[in-house]
TORKOL-4160 file (C-alpha; in steps of 0.2 Angstrom, whole numbers, padded with zeros to 4 digits, m for minus):
93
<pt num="1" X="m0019" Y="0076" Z="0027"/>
<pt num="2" X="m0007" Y="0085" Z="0016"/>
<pt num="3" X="0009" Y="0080" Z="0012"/>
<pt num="4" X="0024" Y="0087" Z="0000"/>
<pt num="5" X="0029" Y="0082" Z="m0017"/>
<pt num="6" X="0045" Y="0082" Z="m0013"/>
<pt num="7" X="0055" Y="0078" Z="0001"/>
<pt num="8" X="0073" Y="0078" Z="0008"/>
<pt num="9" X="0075" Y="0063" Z="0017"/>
<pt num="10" X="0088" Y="0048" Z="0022"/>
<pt num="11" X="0091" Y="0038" Z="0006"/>
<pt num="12" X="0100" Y="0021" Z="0012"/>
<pt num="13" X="0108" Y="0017" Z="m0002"/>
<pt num="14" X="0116" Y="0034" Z="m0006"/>
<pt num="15" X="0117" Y="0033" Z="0015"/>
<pt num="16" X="0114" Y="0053" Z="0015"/>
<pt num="17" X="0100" Y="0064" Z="0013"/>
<pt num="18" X="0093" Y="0066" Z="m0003"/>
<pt num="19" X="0078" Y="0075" Z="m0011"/>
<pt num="20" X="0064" Y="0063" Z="m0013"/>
<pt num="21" X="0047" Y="0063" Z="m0024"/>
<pt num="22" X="0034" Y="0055" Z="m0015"/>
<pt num="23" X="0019" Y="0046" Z="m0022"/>
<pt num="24" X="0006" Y="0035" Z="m0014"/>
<pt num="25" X="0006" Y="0019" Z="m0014"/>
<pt num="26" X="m0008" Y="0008" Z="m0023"/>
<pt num="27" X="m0013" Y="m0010" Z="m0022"/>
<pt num="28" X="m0007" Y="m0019" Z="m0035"/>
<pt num="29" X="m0019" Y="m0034" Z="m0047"/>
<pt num="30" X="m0025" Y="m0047" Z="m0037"/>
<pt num="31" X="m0017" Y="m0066" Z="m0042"/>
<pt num="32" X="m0029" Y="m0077" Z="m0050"/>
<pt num="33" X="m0018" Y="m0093" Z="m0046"/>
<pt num="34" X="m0014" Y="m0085" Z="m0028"/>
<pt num="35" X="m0018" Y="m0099" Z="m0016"/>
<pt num="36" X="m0035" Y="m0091" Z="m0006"/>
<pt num="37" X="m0043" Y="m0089" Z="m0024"/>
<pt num="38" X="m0040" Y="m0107" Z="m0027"/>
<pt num="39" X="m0048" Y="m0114" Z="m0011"/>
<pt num="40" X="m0062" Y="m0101" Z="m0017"/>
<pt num="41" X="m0066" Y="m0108" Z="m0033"/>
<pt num="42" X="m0063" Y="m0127" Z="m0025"/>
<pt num="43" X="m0078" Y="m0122" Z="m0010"/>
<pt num="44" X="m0089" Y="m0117" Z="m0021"/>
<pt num="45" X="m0089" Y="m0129" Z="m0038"/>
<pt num="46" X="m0102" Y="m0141" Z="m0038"/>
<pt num="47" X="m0121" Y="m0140" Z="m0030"/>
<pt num="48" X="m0115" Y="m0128" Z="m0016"/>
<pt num="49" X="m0116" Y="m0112" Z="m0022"/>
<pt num="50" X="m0107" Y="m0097" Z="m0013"/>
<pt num="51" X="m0101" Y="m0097" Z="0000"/>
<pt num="52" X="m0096" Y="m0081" Z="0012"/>
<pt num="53" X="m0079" Y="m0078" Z="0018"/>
<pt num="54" X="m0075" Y="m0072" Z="0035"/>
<pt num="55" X="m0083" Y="m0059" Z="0039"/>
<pt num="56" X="m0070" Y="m0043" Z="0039"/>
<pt num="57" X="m0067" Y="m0034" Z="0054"/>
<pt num="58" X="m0072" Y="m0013" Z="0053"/>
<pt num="59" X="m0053" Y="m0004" Z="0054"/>
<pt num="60" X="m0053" Y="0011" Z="0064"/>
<pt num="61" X="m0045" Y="0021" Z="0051"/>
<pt num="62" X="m0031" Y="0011" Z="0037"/>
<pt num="63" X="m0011" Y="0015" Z="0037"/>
<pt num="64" X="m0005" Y="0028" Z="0025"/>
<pt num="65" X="0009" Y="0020" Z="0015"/>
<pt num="66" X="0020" Y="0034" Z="0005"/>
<pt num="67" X="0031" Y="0027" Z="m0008"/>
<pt num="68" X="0047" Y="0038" Z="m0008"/>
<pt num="69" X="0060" Y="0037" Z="m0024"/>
<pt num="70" X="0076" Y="0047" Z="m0022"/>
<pt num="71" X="0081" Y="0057" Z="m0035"/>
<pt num="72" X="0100" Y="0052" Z="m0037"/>
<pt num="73" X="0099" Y="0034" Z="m0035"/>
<pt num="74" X="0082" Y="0029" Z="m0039"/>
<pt num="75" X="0080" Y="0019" Z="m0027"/>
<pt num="76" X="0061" Y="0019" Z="m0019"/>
<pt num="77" X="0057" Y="0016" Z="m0002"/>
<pt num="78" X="0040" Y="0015" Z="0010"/>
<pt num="79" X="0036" Y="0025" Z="0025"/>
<pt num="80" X="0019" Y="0023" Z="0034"/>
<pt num="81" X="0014" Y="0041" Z="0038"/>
<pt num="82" X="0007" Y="0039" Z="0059"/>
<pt num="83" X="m0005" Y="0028" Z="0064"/>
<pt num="84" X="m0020" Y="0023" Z="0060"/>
<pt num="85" X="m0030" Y="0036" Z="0053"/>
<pt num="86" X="m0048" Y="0039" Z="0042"/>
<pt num="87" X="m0040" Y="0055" Z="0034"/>
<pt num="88" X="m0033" Y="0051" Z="0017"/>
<pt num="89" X="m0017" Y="0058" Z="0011"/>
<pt num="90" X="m0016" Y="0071" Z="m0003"/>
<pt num="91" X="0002" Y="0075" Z="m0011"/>
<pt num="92" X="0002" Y="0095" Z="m0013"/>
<pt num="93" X="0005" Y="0099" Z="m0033"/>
């Protein structure tokens, strides 16, 4: 799926439209003190040895999330492009 570098969009704090580059977005570093790593390391210390997690759930398909910053203001904003989908989005040079 294809999608514009730019777009002309609503921008809520400048509440008009407003050109908007568009990127997407990326999963930031995991925690290593977030809460689910810490029962993690608890479960398996000692004579145990690993153990699994539950088991993930195949998605049809993930949201696309598009990170939108407006030009003016600079304020950035998500949209989730339609559903669920298995096309990946490409931003058009």
């Amino acid at each position: 799926m294809k999608f514009p570098n730019e777009i002309n969009t609503y921008c809520p704090k400048c509440r008009k439209k407003t050109k908007q580059k568009v990127r997407i977005a990326s999963k930031g570093r995991a925690r290593s003190m977030a809460w689910g790593n810490r029962q993690h390391e608890r479960k398996i210390r000692g004579y145990v040895g690993k153990v699994a997690g539950e088991k993930a759930v195949r998605k049809q398909g993930k949201k696309q999330k598009l990170i939108l910053e407006c030009v003016v203001c600079k304020k950035k904003q998500e949209r989730i492009v339609g559903k669920r989908t298995s096309k990946k989005i490409e931003i058009k040079s």
